[in-house]
N, C-alpha and C positions, 0 to 999 in steps of 0.2 A: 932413809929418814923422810918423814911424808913433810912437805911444803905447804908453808902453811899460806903464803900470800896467794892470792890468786891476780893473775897477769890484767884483770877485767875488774877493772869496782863493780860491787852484787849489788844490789840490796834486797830487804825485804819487805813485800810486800804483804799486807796483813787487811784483809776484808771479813769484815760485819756483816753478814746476812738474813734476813728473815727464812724461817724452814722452807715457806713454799718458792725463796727463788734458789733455793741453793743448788739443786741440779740443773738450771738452766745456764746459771753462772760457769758450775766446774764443769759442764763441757763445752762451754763459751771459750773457756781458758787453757780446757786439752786439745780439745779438734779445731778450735779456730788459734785461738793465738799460738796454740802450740806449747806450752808452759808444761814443763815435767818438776814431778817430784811435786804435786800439791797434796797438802797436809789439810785434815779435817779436823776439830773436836767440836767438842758439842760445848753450850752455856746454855743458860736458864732457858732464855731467849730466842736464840740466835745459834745459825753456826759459824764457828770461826774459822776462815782458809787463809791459808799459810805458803807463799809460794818464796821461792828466789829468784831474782830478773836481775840480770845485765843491764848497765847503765845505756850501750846501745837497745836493749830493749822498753827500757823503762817505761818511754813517753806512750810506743805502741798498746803495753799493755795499760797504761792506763786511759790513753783517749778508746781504746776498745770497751772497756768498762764502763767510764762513762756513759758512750753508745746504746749502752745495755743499759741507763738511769743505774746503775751501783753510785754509790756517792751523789748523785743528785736526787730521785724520784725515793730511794731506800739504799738503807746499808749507809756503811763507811767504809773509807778505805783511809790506810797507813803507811807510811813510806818510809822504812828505818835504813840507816846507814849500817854497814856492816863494814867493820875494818879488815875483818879477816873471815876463812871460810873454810873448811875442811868436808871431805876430801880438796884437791888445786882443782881446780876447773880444766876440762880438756884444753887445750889452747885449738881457736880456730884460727883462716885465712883472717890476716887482718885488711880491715876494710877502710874507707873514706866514711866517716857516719857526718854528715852536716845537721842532722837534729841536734836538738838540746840534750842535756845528760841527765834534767831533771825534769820533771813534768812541771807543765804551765802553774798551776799552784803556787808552785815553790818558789819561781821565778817573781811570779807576781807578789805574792807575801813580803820576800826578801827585798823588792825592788822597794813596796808600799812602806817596807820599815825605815829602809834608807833616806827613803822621799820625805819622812815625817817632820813635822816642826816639832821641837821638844829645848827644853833647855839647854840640856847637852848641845843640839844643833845650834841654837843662838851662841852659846859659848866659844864652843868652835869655832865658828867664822867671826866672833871677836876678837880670839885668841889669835887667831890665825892672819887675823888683817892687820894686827899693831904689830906681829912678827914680820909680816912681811912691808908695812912701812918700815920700820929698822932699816929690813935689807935696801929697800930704796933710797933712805937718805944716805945711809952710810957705805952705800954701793957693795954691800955684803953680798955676794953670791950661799952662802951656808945658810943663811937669814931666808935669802928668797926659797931655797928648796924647800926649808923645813916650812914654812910655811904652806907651802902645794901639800906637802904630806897631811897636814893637820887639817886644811881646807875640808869641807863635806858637801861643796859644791857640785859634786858630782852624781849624791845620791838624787837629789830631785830634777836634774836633765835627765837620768835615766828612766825616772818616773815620766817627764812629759814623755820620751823615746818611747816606752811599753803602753802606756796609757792610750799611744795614738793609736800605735800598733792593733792593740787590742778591745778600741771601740772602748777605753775604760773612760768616760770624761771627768769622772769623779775622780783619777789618779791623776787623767792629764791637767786636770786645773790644779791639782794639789802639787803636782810638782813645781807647775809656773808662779804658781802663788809662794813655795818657798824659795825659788830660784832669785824671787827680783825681792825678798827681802833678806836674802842672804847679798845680794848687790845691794843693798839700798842701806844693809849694815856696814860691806866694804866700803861705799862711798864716804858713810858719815865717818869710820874710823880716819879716811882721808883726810875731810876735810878737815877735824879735827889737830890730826900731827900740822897741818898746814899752818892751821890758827898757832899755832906750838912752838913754831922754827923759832921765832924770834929769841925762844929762850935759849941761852950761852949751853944748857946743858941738852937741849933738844939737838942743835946746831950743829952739826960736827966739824962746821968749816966758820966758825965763831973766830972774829969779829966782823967778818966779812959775811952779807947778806946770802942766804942759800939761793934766792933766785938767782941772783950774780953767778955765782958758781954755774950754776944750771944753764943762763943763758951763756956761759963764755965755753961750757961742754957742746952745746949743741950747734952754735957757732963755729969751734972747732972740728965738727964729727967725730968727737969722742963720744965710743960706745959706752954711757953706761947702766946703771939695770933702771934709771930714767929714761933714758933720752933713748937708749934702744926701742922702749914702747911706744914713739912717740914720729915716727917713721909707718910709711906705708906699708901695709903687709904684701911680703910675698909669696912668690909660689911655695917653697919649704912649709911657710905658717900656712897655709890650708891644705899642704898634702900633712904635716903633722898633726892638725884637729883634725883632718877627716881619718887618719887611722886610727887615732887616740880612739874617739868614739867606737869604733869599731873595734877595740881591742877591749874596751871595759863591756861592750853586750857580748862576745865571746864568752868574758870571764864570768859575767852575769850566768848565763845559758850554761855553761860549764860547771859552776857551781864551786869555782875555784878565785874567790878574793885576793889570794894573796897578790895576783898582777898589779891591781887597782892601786898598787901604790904608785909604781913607774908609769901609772896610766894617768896619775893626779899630776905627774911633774911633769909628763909632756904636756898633758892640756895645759896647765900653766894659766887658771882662769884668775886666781884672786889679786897677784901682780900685778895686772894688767886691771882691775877693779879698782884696786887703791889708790893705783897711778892715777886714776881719774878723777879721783875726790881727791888727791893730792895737788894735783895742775891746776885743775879748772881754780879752785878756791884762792891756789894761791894767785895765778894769773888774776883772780875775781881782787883780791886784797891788793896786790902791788901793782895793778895793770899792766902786768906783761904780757904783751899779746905771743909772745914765746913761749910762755905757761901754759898758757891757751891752747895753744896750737898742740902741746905736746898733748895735753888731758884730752883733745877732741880725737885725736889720732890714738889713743889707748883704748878711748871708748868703739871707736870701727874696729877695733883689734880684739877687744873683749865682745864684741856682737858678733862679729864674724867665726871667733870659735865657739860659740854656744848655739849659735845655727847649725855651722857645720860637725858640733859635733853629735846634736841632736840626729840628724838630717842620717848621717853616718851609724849612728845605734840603731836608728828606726830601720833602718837598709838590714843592716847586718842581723837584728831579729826578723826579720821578714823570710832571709836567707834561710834561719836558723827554725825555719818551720814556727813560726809565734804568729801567724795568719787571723788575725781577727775576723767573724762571722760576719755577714750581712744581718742575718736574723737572730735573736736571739733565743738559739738555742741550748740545749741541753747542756751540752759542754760549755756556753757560755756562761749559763747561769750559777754552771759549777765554779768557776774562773771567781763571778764577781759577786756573787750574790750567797752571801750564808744565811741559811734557813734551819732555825732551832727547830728540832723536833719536837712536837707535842706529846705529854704522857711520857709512857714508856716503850711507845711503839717503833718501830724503826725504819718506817715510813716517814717520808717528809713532806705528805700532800696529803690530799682528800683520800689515800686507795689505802687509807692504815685500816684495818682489822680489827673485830671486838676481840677483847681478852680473851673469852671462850674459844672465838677460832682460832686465837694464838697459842692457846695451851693444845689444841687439837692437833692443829699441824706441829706444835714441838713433838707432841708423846710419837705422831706417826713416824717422824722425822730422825728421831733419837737411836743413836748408836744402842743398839741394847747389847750385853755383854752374856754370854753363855752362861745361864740360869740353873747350874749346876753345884754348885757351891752348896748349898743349905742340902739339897735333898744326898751328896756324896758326906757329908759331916753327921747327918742321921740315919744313913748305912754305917758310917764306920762305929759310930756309939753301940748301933744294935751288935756289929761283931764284938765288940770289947766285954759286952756285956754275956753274951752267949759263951764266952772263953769261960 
């Protein structure tokens, strides 16, 4: 029975060409990148090439392409998922690959989405910072998790992490700009529950004041998901944001999300956000310099993992071969700059072609098919008819 999974994620890739670069392209992609099994047809236009690449080849074959202006100066290229693939692909030696699994594109597209303000995003870190006040007054651990999962705190550090990486400034400020109003929501939702205690049904330790409680916990050294934030970090909390970071651009680069959940609970950012607008306010209302002190000490705790985890993404893309240009070149501008084509032509600069030489180089260019047909069907008429 032939297998159908293959041991290797494929995909395929699919390029747009004008007639006169198409031979420079397919033996761009035989004799230099090595690519077997490329597929041709023909369109009005255009020819269309059709190859399969390995996920460790991926990035090769396409920063090669680029190289050659495909996808930036003319052409387009596509990059489809293939779940399965027949025949199984040979199996070779397996290797150590430290590049990405996806071309820079993909990466940057995906990160720019995450990074985005949108309402959904405002929701979320609403959602997610009254859940995770909950867990703090009422010392819920369930409360604080579910809350990290919900958080989307994470998609615009990623964006400043790539943004820098990649010379992109118009990602990295987009990130930083939703990052501190994704804080700036955490704090108000803070301060907010803080103005709130007072009521019997906010309060869970009613009739007795919540600072009270808070100062007689932290007076005792009782850890709770207060007064733990509220303590100086140590070694464990910056070896845990500096991996965290470094585990969500893996998964980035990987092209595999699903980690990012357990990568939201170790960073552990909006907790530690809430608690800030929760202390400082109330410390601000009751003058408890106790309050105080815990909400300043959350806040070096919530800066410290957002540097380090920054700091840690930006490394580990660096690793991951995501090397941002000095100059802006070709592949850069393939990266950050989309440039609608003019007309119908499939040039994206000044070197596009009148329609006549495009219809010249197509007819030259065209698959023609053995011109046999029509004159084999008026020999067979003549026999039928001489019978």
């Amino acid at each position: 029975m032939t297998e159908l999974w293959s041991d290797k994620q494929v995909k395929q890739v699919q390029i747009v060409i004008p007639f006169d670069k198409t031979e420079s392209v397919y033996e761009f992609l035989h004799d230099v990148l090595e690519v077997k099994n490329i597929m041709k047809f023909n369109a009005d236009n255009a020819h269309v090439l059709q190859v399969r690449v390995s996920d460790s080849k991926i990035m090769k074959t396409i920063e090669g392409l680029k190289s050659r202006g495909v996808g930036v100066e003319y052409g387009y290229v596509d990059v489809l998922d293939l779940s399965a693939s027949l025949p199984r692909e040979t199996t070779e030696a397996d290797t150590i690959e430290r590049a990405a699994s996806i071309a820079v594109e993909g990466i940057h597209e995906n990160v720019t989405k995450q990074a985005s303000f949108s309402f959904d995003f405002m929701a979320l870190v609403i959602v997610a910072a009254v859940v995770s006040g909950a867990g703090l007054i009422q010392n819920n651990v369930a409360y604080i998790v579910a809350s990290m999962v919900l958080s989307p705190m994470m998609g615009p550090m990623m964006g400043v992490a790539l943004g820098y990486i990649l010379r992109d400034k118009k990602l990295f400020l987009k990130g930083t700009r939703n990052e501190l109003i994704a804080l700036a929501l955490s704090f108000g939702v803070g301060a907010i529950l803080a103005i709130l205690l007072p009521i019997p049904f906010i309060n869970p330790y009613a009739p007795a004041p919540f600072v009270d409680v808070v100062i007689g916990n932290w007076e005792a050294g009782i850890l709770t998901e207060i007064t733990r934030r509220g303590y100086i970090f140590t070694a464990l909390d910056v070896a845990v944001a500096i991996f965290s970071g470094a585990a969500v651009a893996v998964s980035i680069t990987k092209g595999d999300m699903s980690t990012l959940v357990g990568v939201a609970i170790s960073a552990a950012l909006m907790p530690p956000a809430v608690n800030v607008g929760l202390m400082l306010t109330l410390g601000l209302v009751t003058g408890s310099s106790t309050a105080t002190t815990i909400g300043f000490w959350s806040l070096v705790l919530l800066v410290m993992n957002i540097i380090l985890i920054d700091v840690a993404a930006a490394a580990m893309f660096r690793i991951k071969k995501l090397g941002g240009m000095v100059e802006k070149s070709a592949e850069w501008k393939a990266v950050t700059t989309y440039r609608k084509s003019t007309g119908n032509t499939l040039y994206h600069s000044a070197q596009s072609t009148s329609s006549e030489e495009q219809e010249e180089k197509r007819e030259a260019a065209m698959f023609k098919p053995v011109e046999t047909s029509q004159a084999s069907s008026d020999e067979e008429k003549s026999k039928r008819g001489s019978s």
